[in-house]
C-alpha positions in Angstrom: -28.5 11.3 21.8 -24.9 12.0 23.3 -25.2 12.6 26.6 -22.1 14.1 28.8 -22.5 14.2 32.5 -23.6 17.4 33.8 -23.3 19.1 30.7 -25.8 20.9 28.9 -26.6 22.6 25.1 -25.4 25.7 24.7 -25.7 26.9 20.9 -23.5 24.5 19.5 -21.3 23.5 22.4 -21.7 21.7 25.7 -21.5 23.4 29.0 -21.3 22.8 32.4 -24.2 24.4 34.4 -23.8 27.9 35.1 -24.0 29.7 38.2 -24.4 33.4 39.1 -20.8 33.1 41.2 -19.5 36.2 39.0 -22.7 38.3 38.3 -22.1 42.4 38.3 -18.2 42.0 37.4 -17.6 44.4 34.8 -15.3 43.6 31.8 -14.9 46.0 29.0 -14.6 44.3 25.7 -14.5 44.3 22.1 -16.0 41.2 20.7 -17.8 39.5 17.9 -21.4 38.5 18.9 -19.8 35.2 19.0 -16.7 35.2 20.1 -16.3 32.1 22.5 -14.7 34.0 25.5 -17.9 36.7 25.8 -20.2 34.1 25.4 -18.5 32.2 28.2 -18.3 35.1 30.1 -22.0 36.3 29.8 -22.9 32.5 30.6 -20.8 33.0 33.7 -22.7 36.0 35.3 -20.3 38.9 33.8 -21.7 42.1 33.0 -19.8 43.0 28.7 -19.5 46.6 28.1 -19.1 46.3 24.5 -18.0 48.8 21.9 -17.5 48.6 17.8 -13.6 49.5 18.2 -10.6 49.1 20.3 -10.5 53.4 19.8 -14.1 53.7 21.4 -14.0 51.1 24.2 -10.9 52.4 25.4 -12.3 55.7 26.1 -15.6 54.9 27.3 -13.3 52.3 30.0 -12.8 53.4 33.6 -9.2 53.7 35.0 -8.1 50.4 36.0 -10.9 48.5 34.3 -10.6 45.3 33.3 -10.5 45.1 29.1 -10.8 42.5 26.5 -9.7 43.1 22.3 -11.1 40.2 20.9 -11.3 41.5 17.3 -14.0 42.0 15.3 -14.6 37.9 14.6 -12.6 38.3 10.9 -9.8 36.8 11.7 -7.7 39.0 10.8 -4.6 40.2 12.5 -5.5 43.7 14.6 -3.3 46.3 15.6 -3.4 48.4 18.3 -2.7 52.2 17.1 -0.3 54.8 19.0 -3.0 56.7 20.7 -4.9 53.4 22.1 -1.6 52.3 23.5 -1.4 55.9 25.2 -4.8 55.6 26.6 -4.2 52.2 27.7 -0.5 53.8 30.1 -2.8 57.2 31.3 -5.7 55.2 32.4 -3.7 52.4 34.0 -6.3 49.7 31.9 -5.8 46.0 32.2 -5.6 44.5 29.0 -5.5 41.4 27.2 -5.1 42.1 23.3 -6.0 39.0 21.1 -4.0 38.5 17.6 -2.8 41.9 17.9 0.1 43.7 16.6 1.7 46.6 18.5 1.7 50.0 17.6 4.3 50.1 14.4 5.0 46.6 14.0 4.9 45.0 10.6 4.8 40.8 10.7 3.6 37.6 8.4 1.7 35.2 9.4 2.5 31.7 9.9 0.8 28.4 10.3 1.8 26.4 13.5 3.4 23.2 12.3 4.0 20.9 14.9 4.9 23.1 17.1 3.0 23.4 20.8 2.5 26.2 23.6 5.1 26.1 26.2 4.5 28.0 29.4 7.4 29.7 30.4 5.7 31.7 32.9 3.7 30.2 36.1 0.0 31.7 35.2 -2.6 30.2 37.9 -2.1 26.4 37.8 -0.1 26.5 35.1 3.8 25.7 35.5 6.6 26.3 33.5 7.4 23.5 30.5 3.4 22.7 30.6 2.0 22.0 27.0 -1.1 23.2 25.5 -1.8 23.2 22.2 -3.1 25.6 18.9 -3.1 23.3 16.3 -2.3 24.8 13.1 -3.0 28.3 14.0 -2.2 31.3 12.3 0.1 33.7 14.4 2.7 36.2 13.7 6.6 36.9 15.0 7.1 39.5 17.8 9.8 40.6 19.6 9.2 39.4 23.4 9.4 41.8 26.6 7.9 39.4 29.1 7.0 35.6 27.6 4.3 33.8 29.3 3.8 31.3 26.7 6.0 30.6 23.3 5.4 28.1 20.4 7.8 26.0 20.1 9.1 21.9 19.0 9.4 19.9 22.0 9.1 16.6 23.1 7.0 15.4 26.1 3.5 14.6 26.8 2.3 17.1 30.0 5.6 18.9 30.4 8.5 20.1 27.7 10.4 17.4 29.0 13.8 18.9 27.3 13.4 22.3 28.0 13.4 24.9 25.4 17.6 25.9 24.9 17.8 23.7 21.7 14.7 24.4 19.7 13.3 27.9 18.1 10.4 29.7 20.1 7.8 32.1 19.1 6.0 34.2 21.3 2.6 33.3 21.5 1.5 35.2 24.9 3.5 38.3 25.6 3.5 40.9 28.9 5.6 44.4 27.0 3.7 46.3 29.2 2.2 46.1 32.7 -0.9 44.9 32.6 -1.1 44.8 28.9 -1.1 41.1 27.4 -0.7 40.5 24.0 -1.3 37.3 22.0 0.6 36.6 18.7 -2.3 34.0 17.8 -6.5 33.9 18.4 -7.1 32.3 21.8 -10.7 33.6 22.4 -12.1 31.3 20.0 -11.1 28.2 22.2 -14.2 26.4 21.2 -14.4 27.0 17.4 -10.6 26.3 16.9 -10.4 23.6 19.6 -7.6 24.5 20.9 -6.3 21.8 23.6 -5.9 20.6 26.2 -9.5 22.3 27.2 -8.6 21.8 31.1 -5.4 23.7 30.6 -6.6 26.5 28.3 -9.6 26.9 30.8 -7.2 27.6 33.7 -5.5 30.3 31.2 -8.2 32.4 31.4 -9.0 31.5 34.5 -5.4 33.0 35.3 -5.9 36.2 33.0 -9.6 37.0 33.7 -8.3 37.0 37.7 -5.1 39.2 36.6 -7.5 41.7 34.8 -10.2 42.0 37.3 -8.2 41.7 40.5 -10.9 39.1 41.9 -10.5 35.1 41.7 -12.3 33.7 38.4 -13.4 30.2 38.5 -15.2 29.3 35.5 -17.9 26.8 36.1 -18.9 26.4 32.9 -16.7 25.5 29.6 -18.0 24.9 25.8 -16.5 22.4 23.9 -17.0 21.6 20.0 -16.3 17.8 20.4 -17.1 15.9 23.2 -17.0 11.6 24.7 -20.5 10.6 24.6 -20.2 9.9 28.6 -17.9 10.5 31.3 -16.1 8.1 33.0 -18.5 6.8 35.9 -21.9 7.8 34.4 -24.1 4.6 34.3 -24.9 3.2 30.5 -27.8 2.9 29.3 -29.1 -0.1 28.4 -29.1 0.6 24.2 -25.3 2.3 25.0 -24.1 -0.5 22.5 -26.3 -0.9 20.1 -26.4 3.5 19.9 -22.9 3.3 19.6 -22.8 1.0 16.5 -25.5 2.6 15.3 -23.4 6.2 15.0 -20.1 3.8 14.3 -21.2 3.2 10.8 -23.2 6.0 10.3 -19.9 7.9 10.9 -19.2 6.5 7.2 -22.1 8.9 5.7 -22.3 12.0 8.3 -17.8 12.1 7.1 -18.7 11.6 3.4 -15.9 8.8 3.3 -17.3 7.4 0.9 -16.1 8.6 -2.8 -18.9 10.4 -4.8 -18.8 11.3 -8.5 -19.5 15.0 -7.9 -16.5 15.5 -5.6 -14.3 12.9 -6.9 -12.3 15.3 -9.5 -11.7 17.9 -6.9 -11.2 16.3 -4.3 -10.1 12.4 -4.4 -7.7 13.1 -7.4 -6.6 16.7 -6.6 -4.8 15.6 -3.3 -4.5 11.5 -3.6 -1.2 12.0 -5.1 0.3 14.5 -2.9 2.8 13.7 -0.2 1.3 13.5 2.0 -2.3 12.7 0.6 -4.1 15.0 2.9 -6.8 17.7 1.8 -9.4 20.0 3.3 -12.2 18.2 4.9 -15.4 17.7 2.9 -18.0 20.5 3.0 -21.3 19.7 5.1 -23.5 19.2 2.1 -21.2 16.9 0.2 -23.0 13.8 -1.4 -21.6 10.5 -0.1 -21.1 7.8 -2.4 -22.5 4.2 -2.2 -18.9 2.5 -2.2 -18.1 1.8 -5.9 -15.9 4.3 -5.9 -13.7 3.8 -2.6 -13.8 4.7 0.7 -11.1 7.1 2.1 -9.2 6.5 4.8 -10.1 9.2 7.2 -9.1 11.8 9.0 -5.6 13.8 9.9 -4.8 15.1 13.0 -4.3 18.4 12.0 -6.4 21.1 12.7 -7.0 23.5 10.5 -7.4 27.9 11.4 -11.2 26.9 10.6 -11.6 24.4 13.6 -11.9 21.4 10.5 -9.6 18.4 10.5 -8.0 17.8 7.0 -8.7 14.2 5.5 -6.6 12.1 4.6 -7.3 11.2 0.1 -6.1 8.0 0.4 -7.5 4.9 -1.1 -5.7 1.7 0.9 -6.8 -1.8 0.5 -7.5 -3.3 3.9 -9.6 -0.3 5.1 -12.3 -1.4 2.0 -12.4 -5.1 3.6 -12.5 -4.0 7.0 -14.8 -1.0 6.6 -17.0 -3.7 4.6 -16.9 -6.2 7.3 -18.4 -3.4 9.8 -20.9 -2.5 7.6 -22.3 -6.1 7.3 -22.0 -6.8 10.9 -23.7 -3.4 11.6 -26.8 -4.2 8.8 -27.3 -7.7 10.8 -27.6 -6.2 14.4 -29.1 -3.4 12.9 -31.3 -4.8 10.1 -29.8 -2.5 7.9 -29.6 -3.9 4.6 -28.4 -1.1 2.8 -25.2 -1.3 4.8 -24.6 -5.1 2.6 -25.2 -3.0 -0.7 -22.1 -0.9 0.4 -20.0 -3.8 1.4 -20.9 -5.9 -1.8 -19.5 -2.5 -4.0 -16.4 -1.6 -1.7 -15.0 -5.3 -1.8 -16.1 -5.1 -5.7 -13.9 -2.2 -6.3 -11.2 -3.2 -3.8 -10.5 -6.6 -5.6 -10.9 -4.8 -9.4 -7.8 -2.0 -8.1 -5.3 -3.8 -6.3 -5.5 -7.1 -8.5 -4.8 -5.8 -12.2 -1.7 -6.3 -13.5 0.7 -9.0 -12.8 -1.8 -10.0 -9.4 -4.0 -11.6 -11.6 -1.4 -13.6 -14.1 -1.6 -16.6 -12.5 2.9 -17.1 -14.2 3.6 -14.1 -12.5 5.0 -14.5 -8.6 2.9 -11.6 -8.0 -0.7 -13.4 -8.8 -2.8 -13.1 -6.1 -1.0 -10.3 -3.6 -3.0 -7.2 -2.8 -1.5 -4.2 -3.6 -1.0 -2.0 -0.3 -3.6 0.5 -2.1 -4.6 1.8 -5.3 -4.3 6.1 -4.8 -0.5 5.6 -6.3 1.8 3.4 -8.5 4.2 3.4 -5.4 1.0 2.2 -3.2 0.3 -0.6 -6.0 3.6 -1.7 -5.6 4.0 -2.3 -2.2 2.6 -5.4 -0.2 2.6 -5.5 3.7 1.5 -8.6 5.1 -0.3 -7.1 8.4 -2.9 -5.0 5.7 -3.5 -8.0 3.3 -4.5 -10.1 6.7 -6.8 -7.0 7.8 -8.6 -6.9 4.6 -8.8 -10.8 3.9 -10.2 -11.2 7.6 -12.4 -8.5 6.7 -13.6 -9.2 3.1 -14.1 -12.9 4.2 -16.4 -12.2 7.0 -18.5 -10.0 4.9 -18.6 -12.4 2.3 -19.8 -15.3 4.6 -22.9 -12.3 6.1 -23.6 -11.4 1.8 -23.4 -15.1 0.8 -21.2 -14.4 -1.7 -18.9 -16.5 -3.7 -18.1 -14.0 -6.4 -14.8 -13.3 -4.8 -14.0 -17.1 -3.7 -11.5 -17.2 -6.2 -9.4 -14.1 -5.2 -9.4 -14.1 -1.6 -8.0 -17.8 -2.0 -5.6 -16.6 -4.0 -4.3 -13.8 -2.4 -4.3 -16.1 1.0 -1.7 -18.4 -0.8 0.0 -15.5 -2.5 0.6 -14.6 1.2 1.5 -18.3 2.3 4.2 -19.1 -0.6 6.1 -15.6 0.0 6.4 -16.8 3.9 9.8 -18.3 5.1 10.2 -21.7 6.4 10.0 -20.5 10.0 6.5 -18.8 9.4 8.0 -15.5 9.2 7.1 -12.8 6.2 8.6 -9.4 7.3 7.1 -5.9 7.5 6.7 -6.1 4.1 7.7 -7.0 0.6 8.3 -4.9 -3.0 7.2 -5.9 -6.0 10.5 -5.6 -7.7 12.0 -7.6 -5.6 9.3 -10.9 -5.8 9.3 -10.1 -9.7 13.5 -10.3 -9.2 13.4 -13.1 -7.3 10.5 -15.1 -7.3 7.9 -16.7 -4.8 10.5 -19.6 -4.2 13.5 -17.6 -2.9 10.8 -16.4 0.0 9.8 -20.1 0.5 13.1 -21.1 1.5 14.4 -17.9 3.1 15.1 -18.6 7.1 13.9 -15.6 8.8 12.8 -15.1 12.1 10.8 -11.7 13.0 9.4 -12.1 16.8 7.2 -8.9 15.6 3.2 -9.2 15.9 2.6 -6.3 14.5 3.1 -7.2 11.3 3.4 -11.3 11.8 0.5 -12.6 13.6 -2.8 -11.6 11.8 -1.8 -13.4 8.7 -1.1 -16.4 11.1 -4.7 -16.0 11.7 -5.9 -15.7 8.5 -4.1 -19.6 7.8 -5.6 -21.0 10.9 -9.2 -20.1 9.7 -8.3 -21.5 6.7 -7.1 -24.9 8.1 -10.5 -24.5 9.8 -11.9 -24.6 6.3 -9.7 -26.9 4.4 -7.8 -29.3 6.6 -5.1 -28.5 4.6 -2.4 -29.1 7.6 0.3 -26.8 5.7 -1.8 -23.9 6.9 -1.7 -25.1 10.5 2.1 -25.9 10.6 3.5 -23.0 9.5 1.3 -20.7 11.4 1.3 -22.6 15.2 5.7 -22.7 13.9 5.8 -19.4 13.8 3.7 -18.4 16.9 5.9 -21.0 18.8 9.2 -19.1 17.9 7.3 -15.6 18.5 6.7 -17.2 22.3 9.8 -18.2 23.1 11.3 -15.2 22.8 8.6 -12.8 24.9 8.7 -10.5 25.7 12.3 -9.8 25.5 13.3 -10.6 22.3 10.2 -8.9 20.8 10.2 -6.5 18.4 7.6 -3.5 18.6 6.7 -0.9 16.3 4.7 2.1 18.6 5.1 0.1 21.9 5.5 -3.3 23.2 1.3 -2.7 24.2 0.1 -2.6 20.5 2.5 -6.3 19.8 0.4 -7.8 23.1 -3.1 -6.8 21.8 -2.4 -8.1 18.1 -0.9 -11.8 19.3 -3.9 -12.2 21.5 -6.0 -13.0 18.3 -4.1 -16.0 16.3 -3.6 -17.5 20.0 -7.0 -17.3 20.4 -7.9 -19.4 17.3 -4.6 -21.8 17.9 -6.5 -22.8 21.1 -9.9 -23.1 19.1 -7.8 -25.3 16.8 -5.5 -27.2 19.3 -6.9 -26.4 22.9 -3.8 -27.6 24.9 -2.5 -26.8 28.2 0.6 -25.2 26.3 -1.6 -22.8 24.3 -3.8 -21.7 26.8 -0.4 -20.9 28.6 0.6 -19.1 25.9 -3.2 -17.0 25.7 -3.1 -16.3 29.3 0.5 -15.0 29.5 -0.2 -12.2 26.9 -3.9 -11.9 28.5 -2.6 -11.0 31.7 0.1 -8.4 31.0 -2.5 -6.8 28.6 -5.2 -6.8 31.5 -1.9 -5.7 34.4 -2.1 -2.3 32.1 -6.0 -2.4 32.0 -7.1 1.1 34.1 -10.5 0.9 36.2 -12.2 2.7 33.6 -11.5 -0.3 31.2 -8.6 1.9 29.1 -5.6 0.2 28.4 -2.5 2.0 29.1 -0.2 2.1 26.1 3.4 1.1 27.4 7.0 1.2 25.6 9.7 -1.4 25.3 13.5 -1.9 25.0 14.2 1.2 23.3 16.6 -1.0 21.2 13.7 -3.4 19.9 11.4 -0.4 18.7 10.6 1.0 15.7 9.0 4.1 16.6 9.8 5.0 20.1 9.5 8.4 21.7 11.2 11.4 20.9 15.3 11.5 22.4 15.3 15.7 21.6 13.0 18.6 20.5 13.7 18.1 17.1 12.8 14.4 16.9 9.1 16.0 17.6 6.9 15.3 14.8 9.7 13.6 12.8 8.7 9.8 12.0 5.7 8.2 13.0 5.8 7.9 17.1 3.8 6.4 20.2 1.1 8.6 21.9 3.3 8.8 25.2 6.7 9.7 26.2 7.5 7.4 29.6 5.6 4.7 30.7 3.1 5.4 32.7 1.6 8.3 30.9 -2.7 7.4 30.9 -3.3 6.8 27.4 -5.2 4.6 25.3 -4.3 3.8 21.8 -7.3 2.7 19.0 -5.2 3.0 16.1 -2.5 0.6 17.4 -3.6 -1.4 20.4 -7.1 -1.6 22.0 -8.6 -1.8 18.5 -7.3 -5.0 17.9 -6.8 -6.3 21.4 -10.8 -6.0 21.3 -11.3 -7.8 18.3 -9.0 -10.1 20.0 -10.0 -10.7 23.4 -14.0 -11.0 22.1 -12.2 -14.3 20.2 -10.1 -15.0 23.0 -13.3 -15.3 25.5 -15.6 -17.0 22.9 -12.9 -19.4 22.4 -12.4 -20.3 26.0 -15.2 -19.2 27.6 -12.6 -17.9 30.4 -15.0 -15.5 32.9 -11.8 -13.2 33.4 -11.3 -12.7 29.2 -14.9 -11.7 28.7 -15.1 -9.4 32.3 -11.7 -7.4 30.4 -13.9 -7.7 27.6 -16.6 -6.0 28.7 -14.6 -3.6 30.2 -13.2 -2.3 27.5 -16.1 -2.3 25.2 -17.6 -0.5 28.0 -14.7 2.4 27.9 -14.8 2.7 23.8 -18.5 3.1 24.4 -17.8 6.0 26.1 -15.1 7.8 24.4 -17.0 7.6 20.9 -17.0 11.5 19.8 -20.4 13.8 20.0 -20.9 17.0 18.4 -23.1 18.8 16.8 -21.1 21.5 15.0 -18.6 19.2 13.5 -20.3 16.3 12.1 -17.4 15.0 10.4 -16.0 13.3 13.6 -19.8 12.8 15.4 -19.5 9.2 15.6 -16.0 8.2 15.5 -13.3 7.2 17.5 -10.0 8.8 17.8 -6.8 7.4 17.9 -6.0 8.4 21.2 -7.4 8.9 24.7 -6.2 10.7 27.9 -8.5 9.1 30.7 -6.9 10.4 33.3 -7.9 13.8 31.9 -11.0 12.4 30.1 -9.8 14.0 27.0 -7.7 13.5 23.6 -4.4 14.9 24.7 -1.5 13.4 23.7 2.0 13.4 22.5 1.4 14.2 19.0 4.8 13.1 18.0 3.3 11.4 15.0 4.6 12.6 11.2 1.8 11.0 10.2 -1.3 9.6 12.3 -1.3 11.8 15.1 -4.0 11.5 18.5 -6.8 13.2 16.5 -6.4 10.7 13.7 -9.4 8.5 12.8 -9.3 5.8 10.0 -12.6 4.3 8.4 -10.5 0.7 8.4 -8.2 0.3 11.2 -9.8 2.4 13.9 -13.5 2.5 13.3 -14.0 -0.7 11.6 -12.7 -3.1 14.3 -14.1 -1.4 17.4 -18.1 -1.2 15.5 -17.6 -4.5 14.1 -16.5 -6.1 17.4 -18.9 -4.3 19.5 -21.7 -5.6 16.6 -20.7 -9.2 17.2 -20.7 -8.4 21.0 -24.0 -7.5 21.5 -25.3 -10.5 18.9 -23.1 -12.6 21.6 -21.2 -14.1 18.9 -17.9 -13.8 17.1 -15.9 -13.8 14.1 -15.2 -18.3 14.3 -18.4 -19.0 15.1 -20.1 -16.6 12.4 -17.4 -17.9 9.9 -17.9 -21.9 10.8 -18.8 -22.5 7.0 -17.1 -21.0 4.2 -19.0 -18.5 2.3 
């Protein structure tokens, strides 16, 4: 079981324990039996003096008492009538009015976008330009008397680093009257809606419970619908690990990733082909499939008015060979043979979609690629060479734990489809379009100089050749890869390229270094090894977290947002500056774990396995728990706060925001690793024979 320090069940959330520090203060308030600020409050010692309606609560209230409208738990927008707005002036209430419309007023709702809550009023420890969030919450316009927070597009990770004069605001908290407060949006259901960050929404009504009752609140207790499976000091148990695995690739079942007939019309195909491919999540009691119909790729950011994340319908390539590679690993450690079954059918189906067509006319300069992923003709069409090394790597190693040579054939050939569309330097490019190779065939790539210092997308399939040299002796494999790698080296880290941040290019070279030493142990490549080790491990926090980090701004891809309205634009890093204590398992400490297990198993360097260990130790921890939204019970998200032990972010990200998980790139790599971890073994050694 999850365990969070200190915190204890509480219906379906997690609280702190509670203390009798506010016992016998009154609150008047209209609720529903579950609303998530009366619960709190009745957990806290307050004494609720409920009513059915805003009409009779109002007059039952004392002058001056302290008054909560919390709706009737419908959801609906409520409206406050002329003569409760009267009663509210004579009797000098204090109010705060949830999702509620002044007396006259007319408005639609909206859906928050990207937009987030600004503070534009100090309220307790809340400043001016600090961020919260709602997620995709419904609210309504309103003309504001007194703002105390807006909605609104800005950039910046803790503050609204750009202000607000350039970018439109919404009122989301509003003061018309005095001591009347009046929210455009639900905020009482913090816990259902998981609204974020939890720290900062806590010290909100922290602020407005003191405001209304004219004594200092302090909440010691605070539920929460998700939560890390420990904090950031409490000792691990000894079957930490193997638990974490365990829930890893279970995660696969309890998220109902994996296609099933009886949802597959209405789901899969109703939103695979929409731009973007994203759908609501899966209900509760939705069958999950036994992978020979796909896996999906997992899960959006977004949160939805109902507290659900929307999934993402997509069917890509490499997250079936990486999601069967954890699945293998996990049935070994586990004994879980039911987990091979899986594999065996999503490498099955992966090789059947993405190789028809030309990929498997052996006269066509496509043979052998794999398709990017098989949910669109564009998708088909498309071939990056970072995804066809994750699901090679991936499908290999699962093939070597099946012994199975069924796919021998294919995953040689798409290796070499790989190899003869790379340059003479070793370089491939982000990626390559199939009417360009069918335009100008596998030759024109052969003898193309190109040089693209970018790991990202380079250096796993620089990998993928030097376990093949391992395999063949063919030297060709060898050459080019160690010729590209040298070139990449030269150049660090200033002439690097990066795509999120210069952190995520560090943690994906320490991998083909690792096996180039296996290979070719000289003094030079264990230079090489221990350069990118140690500026990985400089930005290594004592929790074991590594701190994402930009670089040249004119090298990136993807850098942070320069205005407001860059906010949500393009895909983007999890921080704004440098600095900002984050942790990225989409991008970076995903692969730099997959990496660094090689990288010590390869050297047997003391230092590499202690960063190691570290590391495992912090994903250990920040693996989600909950029991009311078993969808993300198990899995990692793409970003961490450990400063805050939490999952803000900058959620500058059109696409793969810090909620994000992904079955392949995410999960895959941090189960499979931690599998091979505790079976003290890794990928070369369990891969010294080809399957």
């Amino acid at each position: 079981m999850c365990v969070l320090l200190l915190l204890v069940l509480f219906g379906t959330s997690r609280y702190m324990t509670a203390s009798a520090k506010h016992k016998g203060k009154k609150v008047w308030c209209v609720a529903a039996p579950d609303n998530d600020l009366a619960t709190l409050l009745k957990k806290e010692g307050f004494v609720l003096k409920r009513a059915e309606d805003n009409s009779t609560l109002l007059k039952r209230a004392p002058k001056g008492a302290a008054v909560l409208l919390l709706g009737d738990g419908s959801s609906q927008v409520q409206q406050l009538s002329q003569d409760e707005l009267d009663l509210i002036q004579q009797k000098q209430l204090r109010v705060f009015a949830d999702f509620m419309l002044l007396p006259g007023a007319t408005a639609e709702t909206h859906v928050a976008g990207f937009e987030r809550v600004v503070v534009t009023e100090k309220t307790g420890s809340l400043n001016p330009m600090d961020l919260l969030t709602v997620n995709r919450a419904r609210y309504f316009e309103a003309q504001p008397v007194r703002p105390v927070m807006v909605l609104a597009r800005v950039a910046g990770f803790d503050d609204a680093v750009f202000g607000l004069e350039d970018t439109p605001t919404h009122p989301l908290v509003d003061c018309p009257l005095e001591n009347l407060y009046v929210s455009t949006a639900c905020l009482s259901e913090f816990s259902k809606l998981r609204l974020m960050p939890e720290n900062r929404w806590q010290a909100f009504w922290e602020a407005m419970l003191s405001e209304l009752t004219g004594r200092e609140v302090r909440f010691e207790t605070w539920p929460t619908r998700v939560w890390p499976a420990y904090s950031a000091h409490q000792q691990l148990p000894d079957t930490a690990k193997v638990h974490a695995v365990r829930k890893g690739v279970d995660w696969f079942w309890s998220g109902h990733f994996l296609v099933h007939p009886s949802w597959k019309a209405d789901y899969l195909e109703k939103y695979q082909s929409t731009e973007p491919p994203v759908g609501p999540e899966l209900p509760d009691d939705a069958l999950t499939g036994d992978g020979s119909l796909g896996i999906l790729e997992g899960h959006c950011s977004a949160i939805n008015t109902d507290g659900h994340q929307t999934y993402r319908y997509s069917l890509r390539t490499d997250v079936h060979g990486e999601s069967a590679m954890a699945l293998t690993l996990a049935g070994r450690l586990l004994g879980q043979e039911r987990y091979n079954q899986v594999a065996h059918n999503l490498i099955d189906y992966a090789l059947k979609e993405s190789t028809v067509g030309p990929r498997s006319d052996p006269s066509s300069p496509l043979y052998g690629l794999v398709s990017w992923g098989f949910s669109t003709d564009y998708q088909r069409g498309v071939y990056y060479g970072d995804d066809n090394a994750r699901f090679l790597l991936g499908a290999l190693l699962a093939a070597h734990l099946l012994k199975e040579h069924c796919w021998d054939g294919k995953l040689r050939a798409a290796i070499d489809a790989n190899f003869e569309t790379t340059g003479m330097d070793g370089f491939r490019g982000p990626r390559l379009e199939e009417r360009d190779i069918l335009n100008n065939g596998r030759e024109f790539y052969q003898k193309r100089h190109l040089v693209d210092p970018h790991p990202h997308y380079e250096s796993w399939m620089w990998a993928v050749y030097l376990w093949l040299y391992s395999q063949t002796g063919e030297q060709k494999y060898l050459d080019l890869s160690e010729k590209g790698i040298s070139q990449t080296m030269a150049v660090y880290p200033d002439g690097w390229r990066w795509t999120n941040g210069i952190q995520q290019e560090r943690g994906r070279m320490v991998l083909p270094l690792a096996w180039l030493y296996r290979i070719s142990p000289t003094d030079e490549h264990k230079a090489w090894l221990n350069r990118i080790v140690a500026d990985l491990k400089a930005n290594q926090a004592e929790c074991g977290a590594i701190r994402e980090e930009l670089g040249d701004p004119s090298k990136g891809d993807f850098g942070g947002p320069r205005r407001n309205a860059d906010y949500g634009g393009n895909e983007a890093p999890l921080i704004y500056k440098n600095g900002d204590p984050v942790a990225d398992m989409l991008y970076t400490s995903n692969f730099a774990f997959f990496g660094l297990n090689e990288a010590a198993r390869a050297t047997g360097d003391p230092a590499i396995r202690e960063m190691t260990e570290r590391l495992a130790d912090f994903l250990v921890r920040i693996q989600a728990c909950s029991q009311s939204a078993p969808g993300v019970d198990g899995a990692w998200f793409r970003a961490f706060n450990y400063r805050d032990w939490n999952w803000w972010a900058s959620n500058a990200d059109a696409g793969w925001g810090n909620l994000s998980t992904l079955t392949g790139w995410i999960q895959s790599w941090i189960v499979g690793t931690l599998a091979m971890m505790q079976m003290n073994t890794s990928y070369w050694e369990l891969t010294q024979k080809a399957p």
